[in-house]
N, C-alpha and C positions, 0 to 999 in steps of 0.2 A: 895775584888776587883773583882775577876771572877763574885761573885753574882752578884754586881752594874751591867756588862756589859750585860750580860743577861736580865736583867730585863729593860736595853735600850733598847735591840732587840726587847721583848716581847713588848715592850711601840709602838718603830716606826712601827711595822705590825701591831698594832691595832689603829693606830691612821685615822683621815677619808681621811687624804692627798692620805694615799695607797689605799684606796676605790676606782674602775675604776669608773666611771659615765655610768648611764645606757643611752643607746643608745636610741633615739627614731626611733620606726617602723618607714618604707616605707610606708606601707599600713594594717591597720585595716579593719573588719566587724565588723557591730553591728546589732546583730538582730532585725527585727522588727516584729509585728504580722500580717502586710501584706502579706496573702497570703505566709507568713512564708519566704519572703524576707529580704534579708540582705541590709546594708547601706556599699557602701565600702567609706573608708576615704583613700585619696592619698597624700603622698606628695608632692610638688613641684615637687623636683628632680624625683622621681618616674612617676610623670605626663608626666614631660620631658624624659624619658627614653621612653616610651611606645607610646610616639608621639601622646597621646592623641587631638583630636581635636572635636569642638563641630557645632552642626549647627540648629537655630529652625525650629522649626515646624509650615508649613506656612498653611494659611486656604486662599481658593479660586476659583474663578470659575474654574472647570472645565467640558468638555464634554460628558454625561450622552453616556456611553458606556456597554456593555453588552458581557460576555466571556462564551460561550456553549462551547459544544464537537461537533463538525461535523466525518461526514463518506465521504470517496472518494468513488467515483459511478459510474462505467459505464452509461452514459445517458439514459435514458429509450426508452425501442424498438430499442436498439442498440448494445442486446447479441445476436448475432447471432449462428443459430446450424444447421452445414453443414448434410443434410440426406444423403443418400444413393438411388437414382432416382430409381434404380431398385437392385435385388440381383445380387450381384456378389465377385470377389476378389480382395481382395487389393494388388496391384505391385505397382512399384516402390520405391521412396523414400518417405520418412516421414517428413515433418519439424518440429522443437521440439518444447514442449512446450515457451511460453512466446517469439517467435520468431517474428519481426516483419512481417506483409505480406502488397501487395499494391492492388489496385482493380484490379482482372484481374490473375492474379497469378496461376501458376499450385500450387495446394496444395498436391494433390496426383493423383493416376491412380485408375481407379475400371475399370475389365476386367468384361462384366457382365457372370453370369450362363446361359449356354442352357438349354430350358426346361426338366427337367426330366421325361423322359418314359421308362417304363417298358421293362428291355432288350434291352436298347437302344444299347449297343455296337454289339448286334447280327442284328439288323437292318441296322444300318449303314453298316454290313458283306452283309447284306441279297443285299439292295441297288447296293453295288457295283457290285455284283457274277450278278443281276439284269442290271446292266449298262453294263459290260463285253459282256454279250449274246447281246444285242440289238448294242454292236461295231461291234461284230463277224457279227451279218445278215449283216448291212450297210455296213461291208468291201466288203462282198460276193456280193451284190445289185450291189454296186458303179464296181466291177471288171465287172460283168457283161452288165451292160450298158452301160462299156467301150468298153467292144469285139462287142457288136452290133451295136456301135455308128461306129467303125473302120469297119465294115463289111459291115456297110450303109442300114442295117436293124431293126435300132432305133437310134432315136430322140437326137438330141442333148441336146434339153430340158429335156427328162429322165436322160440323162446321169447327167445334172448341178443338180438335185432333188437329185438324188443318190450319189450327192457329196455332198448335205446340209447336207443329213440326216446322213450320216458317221463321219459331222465335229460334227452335235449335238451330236451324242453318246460318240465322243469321249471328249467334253466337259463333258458331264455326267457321265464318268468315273473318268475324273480328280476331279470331287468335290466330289465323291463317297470315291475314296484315301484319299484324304483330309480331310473330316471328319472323318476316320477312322484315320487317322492319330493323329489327335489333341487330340481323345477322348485315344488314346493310350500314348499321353505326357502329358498332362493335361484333368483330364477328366470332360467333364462338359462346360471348358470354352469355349466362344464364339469365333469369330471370329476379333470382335474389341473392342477396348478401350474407356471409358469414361475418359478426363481430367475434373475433379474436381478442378474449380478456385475459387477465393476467389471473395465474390459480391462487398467489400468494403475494406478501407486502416483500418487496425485494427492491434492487439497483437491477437496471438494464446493463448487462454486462457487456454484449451485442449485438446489433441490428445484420441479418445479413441479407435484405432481401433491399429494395426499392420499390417506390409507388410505380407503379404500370409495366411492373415485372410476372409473367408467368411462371409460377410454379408450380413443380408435380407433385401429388400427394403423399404425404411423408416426410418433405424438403424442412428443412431446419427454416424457421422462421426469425426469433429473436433467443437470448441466452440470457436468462433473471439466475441473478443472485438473491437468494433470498436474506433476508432480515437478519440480522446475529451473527458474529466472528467467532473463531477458534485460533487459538494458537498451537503449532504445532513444534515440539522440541525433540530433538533428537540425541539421546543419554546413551551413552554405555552400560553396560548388562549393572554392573558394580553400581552407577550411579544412579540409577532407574532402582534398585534394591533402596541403596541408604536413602534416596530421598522421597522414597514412597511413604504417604503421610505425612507431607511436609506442612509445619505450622504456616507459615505464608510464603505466597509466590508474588512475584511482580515483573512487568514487565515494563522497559523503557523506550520510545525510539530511537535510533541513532543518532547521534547530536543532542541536542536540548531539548528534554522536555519533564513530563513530570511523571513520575513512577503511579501504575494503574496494578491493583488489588486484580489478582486471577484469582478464577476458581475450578480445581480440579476437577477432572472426569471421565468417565470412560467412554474414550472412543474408541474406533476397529481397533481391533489389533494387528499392528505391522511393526516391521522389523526391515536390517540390514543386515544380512548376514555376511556380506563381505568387510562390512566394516566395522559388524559386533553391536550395531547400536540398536535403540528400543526407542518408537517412536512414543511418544509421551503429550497427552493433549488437555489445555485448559480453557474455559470457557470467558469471554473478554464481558465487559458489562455493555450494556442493551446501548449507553449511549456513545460510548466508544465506537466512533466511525473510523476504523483504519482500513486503508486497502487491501484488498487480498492479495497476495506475494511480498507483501511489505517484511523487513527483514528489521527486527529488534531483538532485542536485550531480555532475557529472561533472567531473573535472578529468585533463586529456589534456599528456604533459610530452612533450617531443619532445627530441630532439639538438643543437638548435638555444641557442644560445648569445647573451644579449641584455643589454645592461648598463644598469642598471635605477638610480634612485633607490630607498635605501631608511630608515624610520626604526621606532625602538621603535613595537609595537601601544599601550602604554597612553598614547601622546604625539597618537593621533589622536582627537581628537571629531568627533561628529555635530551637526548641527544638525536643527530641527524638518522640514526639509524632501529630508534625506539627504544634506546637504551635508557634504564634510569638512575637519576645519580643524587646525592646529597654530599651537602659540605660541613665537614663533622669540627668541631673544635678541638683541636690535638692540646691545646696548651693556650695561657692567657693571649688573643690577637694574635694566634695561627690556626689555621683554617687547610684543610688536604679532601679534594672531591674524592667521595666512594661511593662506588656501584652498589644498588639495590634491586631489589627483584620485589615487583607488585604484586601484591594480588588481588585488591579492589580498594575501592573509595567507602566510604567509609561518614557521608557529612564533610567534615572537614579534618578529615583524618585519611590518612592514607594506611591500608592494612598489609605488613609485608612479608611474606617467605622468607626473605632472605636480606642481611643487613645490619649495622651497628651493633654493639651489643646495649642491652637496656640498661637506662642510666647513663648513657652518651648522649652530649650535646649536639642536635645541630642547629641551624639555620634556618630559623625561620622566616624570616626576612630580610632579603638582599641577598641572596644566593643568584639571584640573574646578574646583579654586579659584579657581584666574585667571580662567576664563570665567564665572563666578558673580560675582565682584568687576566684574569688565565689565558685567554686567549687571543690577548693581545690587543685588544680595545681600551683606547685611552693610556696608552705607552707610549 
């Protein structure tokens, strides 16, 4: 009796009822030899989890546009470099670099140098010891043409001469002091001050001097930017042709920011003859403060008319090496990444060279999931 029941047990665990049923996947890959691309197969339910959503790929005119690097640029003939008019020292204060200034402006003070001669502070001695004796006669002169003018045996007019001459000595005593004095507090310097103003409304580019520094006449003082930007672009012969007259220009910074209206113009003319290109210059607006060497984004639209592939921006991924790719819908919840080639943004469009043909589905949303499932996240 034990055997029989046993051998029921043994029966009902091997029978197919107790077998679970296998589950069917979410989501498959299947290899292909494409560029060693995978096929992903989705379920429904899976589709629906990941909020997949699809959009084609449209072909049509668009506006023959063209994306360089431009340079922000002080206007040409408009670095100014403050000299130093004659040698002297720098007093007062300094304004710092990148400071704004307006036309007219004290920038700084230069006291100039007195000429340098040989034993000058013994001269200026010699001078005064020289002034002193020619006070002393005139005191003695002027006393004396006093007592004879009062005795009424000399001139009044002597007397008013020998009063000139007492006041000039004693003038030429006081500058005699004077100079000795200065050359004993400061030696060298003059007796007045140059204010150093600014010629124009500009940024202090550079300061190269310091307060209580000696400079010689000619020395570079300070370096003004003046007021207003240019950008500068550098086209090829070909591109400098088709986009000359171009209906709008704009430029962007790198990174985020917001596209600024250029307007063209003629600057010098220069060139790179080693590498063919034409330098090309536009004018920034008045309240655009951007710095000079700053590197942005020109982008030049022209008249010109060119029909373009285009698809959703959030449908393009990058790869680690700047590649860019989309995941096209091959058939109902199968999905195969293919490479695209950009050539600019567009709003929210991405505009392409090279890529699906129009009328093909992809991926609009959840393309960063797909490419994570391809690549082995969440397996």
């Amino acid at each position: 009796m034990t055997r029989c029941f046993v051998c029921l047990l043994m029966t009902a665990a091997c029978s197919p009822s107790a077998t679970p049923a296998p589950s069917t996947p979410a989501a498959k890959l299947e290899r292909t030899t494409l560029e060693g691309l995978t096929t992903i197969t989705l379920s429904e339910e899976a589709e629906r989890a990941l909020g997949l959503s699809v959009a084609p790929v449209e072909f049509g005119p668009r506006p023959a546009q063209l994306f360089v690097g431009g340079e922000v640029m002080v206007p040409a003939g408009r670095e100014l470099v403050l000299a130093a008019p004659v040698g002297g020292r720098i007093a007062g204060t300094l304004l710092p670099p990148g400071a704004v200034v307006k036309s007219g402006q004290v920038l700084l003070t230069l006291v100039p140098l007195a000429t340098v001669d040989r034993d000058v502070r013994a001269r200026a001695q010699r001078d005064l010891d020289v002034a002193s004796s020619d006070l002393q006669l005139a005191e003695a002169r002027l006393k004396r043409a006093e007592s004879m003018m009062n005795d009424r045996s000399g001139s009044v007019r002597a007397f008013e001469e020998a009063r000139a001459q007492q006041q000039v000595a004693q003038a030429s005593v006081a500058s005699a002091q004077s100079r000795l004095n200065t050359l004993a507090s400061g030696a060298l310097d003059a007796d007045v001050s140059l204010a150093l103003r600014s010629p124009t409304d500009g940024v202090l580019r550079a300061v190269r001097v310091a307060v209580g520094q000696s400079v010689p006449a000619g020395a570079p003082l300070v370096e003004i930017a003046s007021a207003g930007r240019w950008i500068r672009t550098a086209l090829s012969s070909g591109d400098a042709v088709r986009t000359a007259g171009a209906s709008q220009v704009f430029a962007q910074r790198l990174g985020k920011g917001e596209r600024v209206a250029l307007q063209a113009l003629d600057g010098p003319p220069s060139s790179d003859p080693v590498r063919g290109t034409v330098d090309v210059f536009y004018a920034l607006p008045s309240e655009v403060a951007w710095s000079p060497g700053e590197r942005v984004v020109v982008q030049v639209e022209t008249d010109a008319v060119e029909s373009r592939l285009s698809v959703p921006f959030s449908s393009v991924l990058r790869d680690a090496e700047g590649g860019a790719w989309v995941f096209v819908r091959t058939a109902p919840h199968r999905f195969r990444r293919q490479r695209v080639e950009v050539l600019r943004r567009e709003g929210e469009l991405m505009v392409l060279a090279r890529g699906p043909a129009a009328g093909a589905e992809v991926v609009a949303a959840g393309a960063t999931e797909l490419w994570g499932f391809e690549l082995g996240a969440d397996r």
